[in-house]
N, CA, C and O of each residue as an XYZ file, in Angstrom:
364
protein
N      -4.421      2.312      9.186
C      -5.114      1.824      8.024
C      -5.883      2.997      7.420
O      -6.898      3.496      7.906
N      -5.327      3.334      6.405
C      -6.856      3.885      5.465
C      -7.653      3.158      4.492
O      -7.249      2.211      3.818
N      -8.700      3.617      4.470
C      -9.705      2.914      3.650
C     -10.297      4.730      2.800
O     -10.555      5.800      3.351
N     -10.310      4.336      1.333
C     -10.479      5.713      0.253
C     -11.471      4.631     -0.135
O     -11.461      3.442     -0.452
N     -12.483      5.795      0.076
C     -14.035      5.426     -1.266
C     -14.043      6.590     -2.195
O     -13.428      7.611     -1.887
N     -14.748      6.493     -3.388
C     -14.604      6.799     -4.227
C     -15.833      7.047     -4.988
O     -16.271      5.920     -5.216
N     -16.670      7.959     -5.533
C     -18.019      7.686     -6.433
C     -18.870      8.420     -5.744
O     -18.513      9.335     -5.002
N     -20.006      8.092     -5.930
C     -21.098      8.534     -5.317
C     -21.223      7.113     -4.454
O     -21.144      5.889     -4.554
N     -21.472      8.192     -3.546
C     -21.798      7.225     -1.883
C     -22.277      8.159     -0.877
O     -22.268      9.388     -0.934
N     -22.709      7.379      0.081
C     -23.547      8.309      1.545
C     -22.591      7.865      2.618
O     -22.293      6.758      3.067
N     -22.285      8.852      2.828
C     -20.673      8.893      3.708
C     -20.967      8.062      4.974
O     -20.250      7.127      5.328
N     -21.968      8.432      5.568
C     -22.476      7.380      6.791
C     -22.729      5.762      6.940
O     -22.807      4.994      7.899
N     -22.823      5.620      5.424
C     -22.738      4.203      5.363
C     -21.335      3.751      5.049
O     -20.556      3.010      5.648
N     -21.262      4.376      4.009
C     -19.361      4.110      3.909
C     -19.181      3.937      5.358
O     -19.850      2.991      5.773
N     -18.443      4.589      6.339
C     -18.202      4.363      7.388
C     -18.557      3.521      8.212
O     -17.764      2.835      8.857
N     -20.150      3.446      8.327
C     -20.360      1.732      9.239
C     -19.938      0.550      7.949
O     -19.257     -0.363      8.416
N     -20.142      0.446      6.845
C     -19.791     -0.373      6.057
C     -18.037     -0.885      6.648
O     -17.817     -1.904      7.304
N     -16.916      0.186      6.174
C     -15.663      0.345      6.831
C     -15.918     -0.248      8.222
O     -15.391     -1.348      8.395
N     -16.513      0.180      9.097
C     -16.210     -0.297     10.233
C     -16.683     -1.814     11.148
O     -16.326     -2.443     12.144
N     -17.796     -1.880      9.969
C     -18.639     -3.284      9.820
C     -17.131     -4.788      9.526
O     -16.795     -5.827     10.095
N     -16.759     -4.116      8.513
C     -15.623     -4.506      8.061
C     -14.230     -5.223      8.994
O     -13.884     -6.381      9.226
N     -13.681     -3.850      9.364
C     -12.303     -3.627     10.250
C     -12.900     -3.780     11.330
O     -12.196     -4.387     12.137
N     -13.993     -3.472     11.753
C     -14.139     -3.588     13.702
C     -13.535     -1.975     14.055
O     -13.221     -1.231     13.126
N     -13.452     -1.669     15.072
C     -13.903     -0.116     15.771
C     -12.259     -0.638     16.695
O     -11.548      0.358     16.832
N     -11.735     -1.679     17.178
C     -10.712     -1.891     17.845
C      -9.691     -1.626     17.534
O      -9.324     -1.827     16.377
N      -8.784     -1.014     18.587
C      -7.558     -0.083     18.419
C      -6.165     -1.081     18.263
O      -5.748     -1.903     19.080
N      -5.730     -0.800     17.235
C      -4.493     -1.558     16.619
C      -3.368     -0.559     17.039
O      -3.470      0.658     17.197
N      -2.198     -1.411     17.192
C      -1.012     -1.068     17.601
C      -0.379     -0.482     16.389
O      -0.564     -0.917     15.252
N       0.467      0.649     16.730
C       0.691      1.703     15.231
C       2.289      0.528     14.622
O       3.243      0.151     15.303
N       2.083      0.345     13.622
C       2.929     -0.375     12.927
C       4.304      0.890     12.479
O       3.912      2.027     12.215
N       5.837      0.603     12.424
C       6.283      2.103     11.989
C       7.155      1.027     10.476
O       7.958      0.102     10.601
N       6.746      1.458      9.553
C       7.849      1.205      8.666
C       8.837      1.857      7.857
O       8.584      2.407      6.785
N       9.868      1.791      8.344
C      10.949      2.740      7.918
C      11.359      2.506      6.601
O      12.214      3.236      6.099
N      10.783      1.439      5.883
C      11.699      0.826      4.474
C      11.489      1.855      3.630
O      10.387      2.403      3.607
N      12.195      2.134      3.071
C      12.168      3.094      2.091
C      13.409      2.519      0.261
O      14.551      2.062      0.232
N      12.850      2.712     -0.414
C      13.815      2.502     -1.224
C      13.685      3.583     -2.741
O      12.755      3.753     -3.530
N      14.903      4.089     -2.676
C      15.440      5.035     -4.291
C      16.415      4.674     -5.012
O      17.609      4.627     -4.716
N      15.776      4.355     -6.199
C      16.451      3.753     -6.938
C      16.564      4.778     -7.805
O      15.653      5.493     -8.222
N      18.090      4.845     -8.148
C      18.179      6.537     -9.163
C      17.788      6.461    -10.416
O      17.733      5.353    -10.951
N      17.508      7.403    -10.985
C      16.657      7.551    -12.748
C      18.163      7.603    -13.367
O      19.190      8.185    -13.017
N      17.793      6.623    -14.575
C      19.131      6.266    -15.421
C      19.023      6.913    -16.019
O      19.606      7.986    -16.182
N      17.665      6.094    -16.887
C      17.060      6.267    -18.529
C      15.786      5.854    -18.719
O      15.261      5.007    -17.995
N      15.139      6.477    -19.806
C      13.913      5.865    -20.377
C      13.776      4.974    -21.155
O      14.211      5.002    -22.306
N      12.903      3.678    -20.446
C      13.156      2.477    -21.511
C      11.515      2.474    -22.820
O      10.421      3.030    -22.913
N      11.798      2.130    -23.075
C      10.181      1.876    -23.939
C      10.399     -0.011    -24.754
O      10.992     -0.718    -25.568
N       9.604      0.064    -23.940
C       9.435     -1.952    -24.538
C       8.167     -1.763    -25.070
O       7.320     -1.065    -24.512
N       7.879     -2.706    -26.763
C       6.624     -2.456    -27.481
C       6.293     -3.982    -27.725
O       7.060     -4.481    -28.549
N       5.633     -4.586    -27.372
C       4.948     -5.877    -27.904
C       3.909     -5.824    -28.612
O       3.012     -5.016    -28.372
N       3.853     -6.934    -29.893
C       2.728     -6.392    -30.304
C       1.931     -8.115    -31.030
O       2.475     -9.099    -31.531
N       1.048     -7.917    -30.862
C      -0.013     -8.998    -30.583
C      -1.172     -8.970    -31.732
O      -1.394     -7.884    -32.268
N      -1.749     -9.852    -32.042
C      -3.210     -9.754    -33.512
C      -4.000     -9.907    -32.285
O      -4.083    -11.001    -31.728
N      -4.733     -8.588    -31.731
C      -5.584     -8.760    -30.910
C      -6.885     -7.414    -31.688
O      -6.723     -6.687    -32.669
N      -8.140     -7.544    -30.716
C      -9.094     -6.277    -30.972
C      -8.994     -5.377    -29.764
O      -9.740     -4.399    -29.713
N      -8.270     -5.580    -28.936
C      -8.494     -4.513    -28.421
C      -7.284     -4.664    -27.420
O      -6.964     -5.638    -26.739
N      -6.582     -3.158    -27.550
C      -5.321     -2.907    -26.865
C      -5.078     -2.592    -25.454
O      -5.884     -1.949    -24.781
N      -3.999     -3.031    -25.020
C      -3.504     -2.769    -23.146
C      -2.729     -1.880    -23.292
O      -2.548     -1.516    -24.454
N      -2.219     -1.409    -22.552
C      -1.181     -0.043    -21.957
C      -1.250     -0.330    -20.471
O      -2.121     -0.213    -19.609
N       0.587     -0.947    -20.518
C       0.806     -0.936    -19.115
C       1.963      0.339    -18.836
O       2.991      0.512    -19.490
N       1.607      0.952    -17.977
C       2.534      2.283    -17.539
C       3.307      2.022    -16.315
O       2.744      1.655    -15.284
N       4.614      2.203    -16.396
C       5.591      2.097    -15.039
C       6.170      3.371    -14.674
O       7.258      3.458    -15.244
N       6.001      4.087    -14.188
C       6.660      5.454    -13.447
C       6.884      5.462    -11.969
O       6.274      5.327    -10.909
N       8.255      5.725    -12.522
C       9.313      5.547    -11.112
C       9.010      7.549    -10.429
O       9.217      8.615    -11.009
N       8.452      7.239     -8.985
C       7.876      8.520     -8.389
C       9.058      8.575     -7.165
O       9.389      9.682     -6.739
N       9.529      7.649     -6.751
C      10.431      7.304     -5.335
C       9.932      8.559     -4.331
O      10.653      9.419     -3.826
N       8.371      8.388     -4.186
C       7.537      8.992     -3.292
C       7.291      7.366     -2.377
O       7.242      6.233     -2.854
N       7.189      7.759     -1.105
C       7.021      6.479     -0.289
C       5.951      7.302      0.405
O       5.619      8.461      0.158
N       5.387      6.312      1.496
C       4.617      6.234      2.318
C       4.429      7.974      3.500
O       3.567      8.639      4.075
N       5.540      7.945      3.309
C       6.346      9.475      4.403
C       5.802     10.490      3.688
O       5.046     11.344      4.150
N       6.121     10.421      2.733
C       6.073     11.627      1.727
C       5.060     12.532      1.732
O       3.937     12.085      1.966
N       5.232     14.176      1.449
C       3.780     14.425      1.402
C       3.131     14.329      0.427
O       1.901     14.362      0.384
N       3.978     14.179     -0.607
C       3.237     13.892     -1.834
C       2.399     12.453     -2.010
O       1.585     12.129     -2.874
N       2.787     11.896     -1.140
C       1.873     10.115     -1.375
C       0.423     10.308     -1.909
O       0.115      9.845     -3.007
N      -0.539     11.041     -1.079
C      -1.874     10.806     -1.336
C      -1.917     11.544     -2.737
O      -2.855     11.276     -3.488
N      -0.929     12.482     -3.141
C      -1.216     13.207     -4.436
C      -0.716     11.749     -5.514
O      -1.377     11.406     -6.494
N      -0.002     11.361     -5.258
C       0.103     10.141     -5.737
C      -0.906      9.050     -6.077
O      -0.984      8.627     -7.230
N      -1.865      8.476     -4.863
C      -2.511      7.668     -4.804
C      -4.148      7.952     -5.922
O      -4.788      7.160     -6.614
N      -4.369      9.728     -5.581
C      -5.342     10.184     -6.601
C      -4.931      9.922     -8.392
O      -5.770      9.700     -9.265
N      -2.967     10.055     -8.665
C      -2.918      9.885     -9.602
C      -2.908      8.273     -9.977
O      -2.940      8.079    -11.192
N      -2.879      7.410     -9.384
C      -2.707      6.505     -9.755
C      -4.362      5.306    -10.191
O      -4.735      4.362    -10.887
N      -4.785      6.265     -9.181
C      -6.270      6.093     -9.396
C      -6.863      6.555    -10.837
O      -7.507      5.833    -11.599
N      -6.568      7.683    -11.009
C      -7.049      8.552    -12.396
C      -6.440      8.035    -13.392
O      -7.101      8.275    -14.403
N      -5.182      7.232    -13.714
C      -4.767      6.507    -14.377
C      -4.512      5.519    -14.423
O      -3.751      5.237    -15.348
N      -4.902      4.504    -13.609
C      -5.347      3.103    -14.068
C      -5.622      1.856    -12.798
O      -5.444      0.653    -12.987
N      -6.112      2.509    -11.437
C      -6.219      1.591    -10.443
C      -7.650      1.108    -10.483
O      -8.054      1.050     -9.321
N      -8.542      0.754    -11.304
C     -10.040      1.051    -10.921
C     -10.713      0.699    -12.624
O     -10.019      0.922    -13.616
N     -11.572      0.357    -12.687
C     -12.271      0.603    -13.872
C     -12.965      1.922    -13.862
O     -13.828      2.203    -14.694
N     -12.617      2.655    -12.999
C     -13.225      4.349    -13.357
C     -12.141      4.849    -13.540
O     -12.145      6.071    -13.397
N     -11.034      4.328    -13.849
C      -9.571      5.333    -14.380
C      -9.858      5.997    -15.636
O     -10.900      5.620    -16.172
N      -9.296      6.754    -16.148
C      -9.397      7.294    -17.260
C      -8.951      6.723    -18.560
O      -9.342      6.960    -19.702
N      -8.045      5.919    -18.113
C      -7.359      4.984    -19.555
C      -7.803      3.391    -19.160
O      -7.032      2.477    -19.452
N      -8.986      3.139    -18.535
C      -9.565      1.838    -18.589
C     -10.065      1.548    -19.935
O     -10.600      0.465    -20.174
């Protein structure tokens, strides 16, 4: 399990917080092999459009980075910085 904090925080509490949480007890390592790549065709662009005040942007990018990868956590920062969080950048 990981647990990512984020912001300003006092790392010592994060951690009993986390562990307040999950408990300190040792879990059996789970292995998951699933993996799936699905090959790049083409670029689609779908536009809906709505009488609204204020606009969404949903983004789909195919990374076929999995869990293994070393790139994952470079992943997980981008996905954060662009739209996992109300501190993303395009919130």
């Amino acid at each position: 399990m990981y647990v990512f904090v984020y912001g300003d925080y006092d790392e010592e509490w994060a951690t009993s917080k986390a562990l307040e949480i999950f408990g300190e007890e040792k879990r059996e390592s789970i292995h998951n092999n699933f993996f799936v790549n699905i090959p790049f065709e083409n670029t689609r662009y779908v536009t809906e459009e709505m009488e609204v005040n204020q606009g969404k942007i949903a983004l789909g990018i195919r990374t076929n980075v999995d869990v293994t990868s070393e790139d994952y956590y470079k992943l997980l920062m981008l996905n954060g910085i662009l739209g996992a969080s109300p501190k993303s950048k395009l919130f």
